[in-house]
Residue, then its C-alpha position, 0 to 999 in steps of 0.5 A: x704659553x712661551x709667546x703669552x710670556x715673552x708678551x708679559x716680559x716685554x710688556x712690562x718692561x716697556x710699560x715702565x717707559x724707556x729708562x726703566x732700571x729693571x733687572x731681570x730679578x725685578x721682571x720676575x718678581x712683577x711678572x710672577x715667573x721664575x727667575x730662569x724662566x725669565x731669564x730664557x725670555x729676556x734672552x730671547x727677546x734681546x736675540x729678537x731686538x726688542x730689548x737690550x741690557x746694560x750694566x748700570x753704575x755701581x750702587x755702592x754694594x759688594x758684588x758685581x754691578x747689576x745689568x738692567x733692561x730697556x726696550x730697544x731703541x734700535x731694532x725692530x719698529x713700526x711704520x704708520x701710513x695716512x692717505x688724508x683728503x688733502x695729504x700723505x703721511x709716514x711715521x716711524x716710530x721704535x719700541x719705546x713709541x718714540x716718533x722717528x721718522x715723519x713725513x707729510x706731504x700736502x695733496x688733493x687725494x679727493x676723487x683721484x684713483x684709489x690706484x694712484x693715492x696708493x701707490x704715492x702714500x706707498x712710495x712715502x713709506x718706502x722713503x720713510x722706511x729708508x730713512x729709519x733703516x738709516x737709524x738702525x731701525x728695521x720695520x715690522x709692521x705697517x697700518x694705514x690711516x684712511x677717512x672711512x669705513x673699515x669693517x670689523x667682518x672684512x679685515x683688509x677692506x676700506x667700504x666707504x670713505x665718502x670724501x675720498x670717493x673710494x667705495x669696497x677698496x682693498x688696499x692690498x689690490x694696489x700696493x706695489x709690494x705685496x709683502x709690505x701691505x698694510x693694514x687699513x684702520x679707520x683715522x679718528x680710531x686711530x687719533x683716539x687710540x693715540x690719544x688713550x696711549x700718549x697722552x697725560x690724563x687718566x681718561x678711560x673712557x671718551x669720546x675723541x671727535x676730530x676733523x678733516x674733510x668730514x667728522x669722524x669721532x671714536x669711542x673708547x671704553x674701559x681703555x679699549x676702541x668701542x668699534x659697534x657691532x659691524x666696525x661702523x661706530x662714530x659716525x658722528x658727523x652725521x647725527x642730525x643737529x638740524x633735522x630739516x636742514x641742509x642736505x648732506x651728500x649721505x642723503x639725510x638732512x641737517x648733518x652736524x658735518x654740514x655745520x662743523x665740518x671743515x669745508x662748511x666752517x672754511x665756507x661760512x669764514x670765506x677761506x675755501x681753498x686757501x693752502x692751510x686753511x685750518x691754519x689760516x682760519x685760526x690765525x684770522x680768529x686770532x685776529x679778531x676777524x668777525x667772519x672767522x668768529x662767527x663761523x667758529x661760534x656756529x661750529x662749536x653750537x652744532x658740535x656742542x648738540x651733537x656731543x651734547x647726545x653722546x654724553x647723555x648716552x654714554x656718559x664718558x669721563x672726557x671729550x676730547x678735541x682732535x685733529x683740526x678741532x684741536x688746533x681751533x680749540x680757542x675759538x670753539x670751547x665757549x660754544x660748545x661749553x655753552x651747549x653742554x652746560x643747557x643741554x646735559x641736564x642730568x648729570x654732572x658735566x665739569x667744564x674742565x672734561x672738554x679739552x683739546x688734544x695735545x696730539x693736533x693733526x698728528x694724531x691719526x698718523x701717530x696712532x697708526x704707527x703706535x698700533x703697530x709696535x703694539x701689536x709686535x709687544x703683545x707678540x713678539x714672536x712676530x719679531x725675527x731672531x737675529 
């Protein structure tokens, strides 16, 4: 019971963002506990680190000045980690989910030893980790973004990510600490969690698409990740667009990853292995370039009938753009708008309900960090006392 009541103290004060001005009287008139009761709690909270309590400027009124509470911006935090195809990631970020630490590093990770990219992208979380402590910040938590398949059955288990070339790898059998390992999660869930979490819209159920190497799409539902039956959901990438199309390495044919994914895109642009190739082909669309054109237009088709299907089905609130989708939104809104508007035919689609995110090719690295400081609110008895 006290652990639910430390979660409720602290998640209210921190879902009031981080100049919140709450006394300890106004906690306990939103939380429906006892002033003493919340009293004890907030105690302990500010002996854990998570909160801190301040005198605020005099009102004006006869009495001693009030004292209001904040979630702290030192203290504990939460480290996310990304092993992408083509890079490394680390992000800290504080309580208050403000970002304090990033890195990212530009690597080819595609078919090297799960041994060796986990060993670098643990090596980056230590310089990363370092670099906060040198802030005041201590972390409490860890989360590793990777492009595949975590189950829901087998926590701790990445099963497939196809353009890694990884297949049934723990992290936790290569991390050089093994008080420091992570835990894996899927990075379009992330992306879509970071999504739901930081940005300004009032969206409680979308589909969020992004792309790297693959296509990799999440669901959110009711404000809440939609992981399927086994943890396998968003597998958008491959819903066939072209049923006797090109062949896809997962052995069905006519995958929208084959027309919308990143490398087929780069293909049909004639941008294959250039250093920022995502930055590159917007920066030639941007130029008019016929051939980046029209690779985007053929993207954004096949793109537009594959979330074509997951509006009829499941008719979300929003569809939302991430990763590199985001950055190339300018050149791939029209088409898929256009297929929207021919094939959801049986309900209202507003144009305005496709949007790019906010959050680019940040979104993954973020979310991984942001579940984190989540889930040390949601139980602050993981915190320790000072």
């Amino acid at each position: 019971m006290r652990r639910q009541n430390l979660a409720v103290v602290l998640g209210t004060i921190a879902g009031q963002g981080p100049l919140t001005g709450l006394s300890r009287a106004d906690v306990a008139g939103l939380t429906g506990l006892t002033r003493a009761a919340v009293s004890s709690l907030v105690d302990e909270l500010i002996g854990r680190g998570a909160l801190t309590e301040a005198e605020t400027a005099p009102s004006g009124r006869v009495g001693r000045p009030g004292r209001a509470l904040a979630v702290s911006d030192r203290g504990p935090a939460g480290l996310g980690l990304e092993v992408g195809v083509t890079h490394l990631g680390a992000c800290v970020v504080d309580l208050r989910g403000e970002p304090r630490v990033w890195r990212r590093v530009e690597q080819a990770n595609a078919g090297r030893p799960a041994g060796e990219v986990l060993a670098e992208v643990a090596a980056l979380g230590a310089e990363a980790q370092a670099e906060a402590a040198g802030l005041g910040l201590r972390v409490e938590g860890r989360v590793l973004a990777v492009p595949g398949v975590v189950p829901s059955a087998e926590p701790g288990l990445v099963e497939h990510a196809p353009n890694l070339g990884w297949h049934a790898v723990r992290p936790a059998d290569h991390w050089p600490d093994p008080d420091a390992v992570p835990e894996p999660e899927n990075e379009a869930n992330l992306g879509a969690l970071a999504e739901y979490w930081q940005a300004e819209h009032d969206a409680e159920t979308f589909v969020h698409v992004s792309a790297e190497a693959g296509i990799g799409a999440a669901l959110i539902v009711d404000g809440q990740l939609f992981r399927g039956a086994r943890g396998f959901a968003g597998e958008l990438g491959h819903i066939p667009v072209h049923p006797d199309g090109l062949p896809c390495p997962c052995g069905s044919r006519g995958c929208l990853e084959q027309y919308a994914g990143e490398a087929a895109v780069l293909r049909e642009a004639g941008l294959a292995g250039a250093g920022d190739p995502v930055a590159l082909l917007a920066e030639r669309a941007g130029a008019g370039d016929p051939a980046a054109l029209r690779a985007l237009d053929r993207a954004g088709r096949a793109l537009g009938l594959a979330l074509a299907s997951a509006v009829n089905l499941i008719d979300p609130d929003a569809l939302v753009l991430g990763g590199a989708y985001a950055e190339l939104a300018d050149w791939l809104l029209p088409a898929v708008r256009a297929e929207l508007a021919a094939r959801v035919t049986v309900r209202p689609w507003p144009p305005g309900a496709l949007r790019p995110s906010a959050l680019g090719r940040r979104g993954a690295l973020l979310g991984a960090a942001l579940l984190t400081t989540r889930q040390l609110i949601a139980d602050p008895t993981r915190l320790p006392l000072a």
